[in-house]
C-alpha positions as CSV (number, residue, x, y, z in Angstrom):
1,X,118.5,121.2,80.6
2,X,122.1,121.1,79.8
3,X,124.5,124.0,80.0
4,X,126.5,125.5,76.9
5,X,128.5,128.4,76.4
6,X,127.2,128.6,72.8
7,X,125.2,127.0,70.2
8,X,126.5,126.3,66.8
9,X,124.2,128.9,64.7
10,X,126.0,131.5,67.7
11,X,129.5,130.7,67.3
12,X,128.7,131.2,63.2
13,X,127.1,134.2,64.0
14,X,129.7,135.8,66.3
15,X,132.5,134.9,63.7
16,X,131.0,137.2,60.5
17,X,132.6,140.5,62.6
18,X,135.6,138.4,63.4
19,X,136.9,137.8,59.8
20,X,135.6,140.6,58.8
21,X,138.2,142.2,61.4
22,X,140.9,140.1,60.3
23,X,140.2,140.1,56.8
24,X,140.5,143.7,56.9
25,X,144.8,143.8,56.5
26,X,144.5,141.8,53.5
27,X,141.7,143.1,51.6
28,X,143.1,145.6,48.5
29,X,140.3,147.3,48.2
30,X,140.2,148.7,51.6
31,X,144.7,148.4,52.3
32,X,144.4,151.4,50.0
33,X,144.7,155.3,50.9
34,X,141.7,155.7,48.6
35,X,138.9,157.8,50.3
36,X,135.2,156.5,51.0
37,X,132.4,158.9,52.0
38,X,136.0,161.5,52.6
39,X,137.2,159.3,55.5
40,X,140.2,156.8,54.7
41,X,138.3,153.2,53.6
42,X,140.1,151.6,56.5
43,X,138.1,153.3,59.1
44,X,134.8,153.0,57.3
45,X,135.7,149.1,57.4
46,X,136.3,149.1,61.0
47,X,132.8,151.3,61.2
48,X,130.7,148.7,59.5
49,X,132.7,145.9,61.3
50,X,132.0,147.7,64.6
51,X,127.9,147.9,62.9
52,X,128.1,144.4,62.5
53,X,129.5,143.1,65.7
54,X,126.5,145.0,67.5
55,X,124.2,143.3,65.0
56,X,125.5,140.2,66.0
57,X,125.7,139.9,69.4
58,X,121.9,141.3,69.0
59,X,121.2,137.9,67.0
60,X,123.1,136.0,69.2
61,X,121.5,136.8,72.2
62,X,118.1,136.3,70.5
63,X,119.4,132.7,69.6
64,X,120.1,132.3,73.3
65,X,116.7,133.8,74.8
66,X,115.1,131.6,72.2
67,X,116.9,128.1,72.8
68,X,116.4,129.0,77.0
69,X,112.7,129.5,76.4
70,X,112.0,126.4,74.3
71,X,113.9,124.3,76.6
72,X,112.1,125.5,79.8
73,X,108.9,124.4,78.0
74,X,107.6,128.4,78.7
75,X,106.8,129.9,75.2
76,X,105.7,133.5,75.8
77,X,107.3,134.2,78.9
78,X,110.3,136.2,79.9
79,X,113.9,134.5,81.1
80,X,115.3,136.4,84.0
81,X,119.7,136.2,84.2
């Protein structure tokens, strides 16, 4: 069994909240002092980006629990850390 830190589909799935965080400066419709749901847009942005990082990690460590179980050759069981 080798050792990563991350698969591929995990490092593409952790980076959605990242440029969505770092997109977020140079975005017009959200660098505006327009309102969204009465809150400024910029904090709704950094809401759903906050939403979205949970989401993610949720997927990534799915990926991981998957890839640990296939390559220990135990479908159905649980993986201990």
């Amino acid at each position: 069994m080798k050792h990563t830190i991350a698969s591929p589909p995990q490092l593409a799935v952790a980076a959605i909240p990242v440029i969505a965080f770092l997109a977020m400066p140079f975005l017009p419709f959200v660098n505006t002092d327009a309102l969204w749901f009465g809150v400024p847009s910029v904090l709704v942005w950094s809401f759903g980006a906050v939403l979205l990082t949970v989401a993610s990690l949720n997927v990534v460590d799915y990926i991981g629990r998957r890839d640990r179980l296939s390559d220990a050759g135990t479908e159905g069981t649980e993986v201990t850390r």
